[in-house]
C-alpha positions as a printed Julia matrix, in Angstrom:
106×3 Matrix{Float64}:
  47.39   -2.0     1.8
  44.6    -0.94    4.38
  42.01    0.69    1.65
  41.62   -3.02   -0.28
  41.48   -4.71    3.24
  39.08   -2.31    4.54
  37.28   -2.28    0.95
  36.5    -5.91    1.81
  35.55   -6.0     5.17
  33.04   -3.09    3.96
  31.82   -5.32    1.28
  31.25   -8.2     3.12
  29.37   -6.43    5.89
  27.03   -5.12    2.85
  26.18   -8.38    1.43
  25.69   -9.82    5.02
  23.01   -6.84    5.73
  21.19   -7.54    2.07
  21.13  -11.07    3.2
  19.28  -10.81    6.06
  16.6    -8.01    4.68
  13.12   -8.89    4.83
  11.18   -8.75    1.25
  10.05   -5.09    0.76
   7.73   -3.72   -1.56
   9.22   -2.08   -4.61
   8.08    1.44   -3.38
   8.24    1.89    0.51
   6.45    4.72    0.0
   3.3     3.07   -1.94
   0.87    4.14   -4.33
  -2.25    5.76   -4.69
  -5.46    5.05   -6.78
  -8.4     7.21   -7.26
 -12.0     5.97   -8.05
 -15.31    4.32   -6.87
 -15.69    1.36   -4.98
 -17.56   -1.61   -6.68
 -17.32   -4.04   -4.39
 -16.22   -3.89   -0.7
 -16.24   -6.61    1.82
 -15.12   -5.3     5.23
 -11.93   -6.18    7.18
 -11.2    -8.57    3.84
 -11.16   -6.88    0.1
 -12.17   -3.4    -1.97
 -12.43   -3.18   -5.74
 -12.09    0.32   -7.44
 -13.05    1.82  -10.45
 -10.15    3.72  -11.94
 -12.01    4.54  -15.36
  -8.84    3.47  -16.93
  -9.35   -0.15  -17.51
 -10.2    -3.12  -15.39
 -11.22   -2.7   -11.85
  -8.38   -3.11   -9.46
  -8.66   -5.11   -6.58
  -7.14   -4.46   -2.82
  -6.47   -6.3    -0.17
  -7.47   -4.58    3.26
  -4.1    -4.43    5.24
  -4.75   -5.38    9.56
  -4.07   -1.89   10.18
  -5.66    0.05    7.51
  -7.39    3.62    8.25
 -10.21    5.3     7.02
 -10.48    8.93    6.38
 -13.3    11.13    5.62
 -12.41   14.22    2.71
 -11.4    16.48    5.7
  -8.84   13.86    6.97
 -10.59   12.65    9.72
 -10.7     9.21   10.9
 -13.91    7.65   10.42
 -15.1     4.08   10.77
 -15.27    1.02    8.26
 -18.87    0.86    8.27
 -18.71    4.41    6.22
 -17.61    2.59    3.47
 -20.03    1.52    1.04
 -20.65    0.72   -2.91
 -20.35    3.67   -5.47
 -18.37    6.05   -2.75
 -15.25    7.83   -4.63
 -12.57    7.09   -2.8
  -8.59    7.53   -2.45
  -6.61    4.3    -1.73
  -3.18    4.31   -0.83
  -1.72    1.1    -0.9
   1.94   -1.03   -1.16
   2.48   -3.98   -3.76
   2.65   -7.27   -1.48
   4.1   -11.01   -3.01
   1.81   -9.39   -5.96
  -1.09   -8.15   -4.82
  -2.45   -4.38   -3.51
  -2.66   -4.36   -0.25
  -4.43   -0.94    0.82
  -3.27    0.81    4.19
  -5.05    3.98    4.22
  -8.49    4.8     2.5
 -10.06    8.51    2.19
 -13.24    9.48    0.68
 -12.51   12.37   -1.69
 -15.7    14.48   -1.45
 -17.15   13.63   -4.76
């Protein structure tokens, strides 16, 4: 007699909880995209290059970093047209929205 009642109260506390969850992106975690930047307007959006189709577009997240190939954090302003570049990024209402960029050395 307990286990259904406390089978219920259990399953009522987990559709409460999934109720009041925030959208999330399909991957917490993100995803990463490797190529050279075509068009870049600071603090606002960055197109890449994959080589594997169509450019891909990214919106720059408020708090997105910038890396140089050793890891360091470097400034915006290092970013410029035709840089290869490693953008890691988290699917937003449908768009890319990039929170960390790297240079990749090449």
């Amino acid at each position: 007699m307990t286990k259904p009642i406390l089978a219920l109260i259990c399953s009522a506390l987990l559709i409460g909880l999934g109720h009041g969850q925030t959208a999330m992106p399909a991957s917490a975690t993100g995803a990463e995209s490797v190529g050279t930047i075509t068009d870049y307007t600071p603090g606002s959006v960055l197109v890449l290059d994959t080589s594997s189709g169509e450019p891909i577009q990214f919106k720059l997240g408020k708090n997105v970093t910038y890396a140089d190939s050793d890891g360091k954090v470097i400034e915006a302003a290092g970013l410029r047209k035709n840089l290869k570049v490693r953008v890691h990024y988290i699917k937003v209402s449908g768009d890319n929205v990039a929170d960390k960029i790297s240079l990749t050395g090449n």
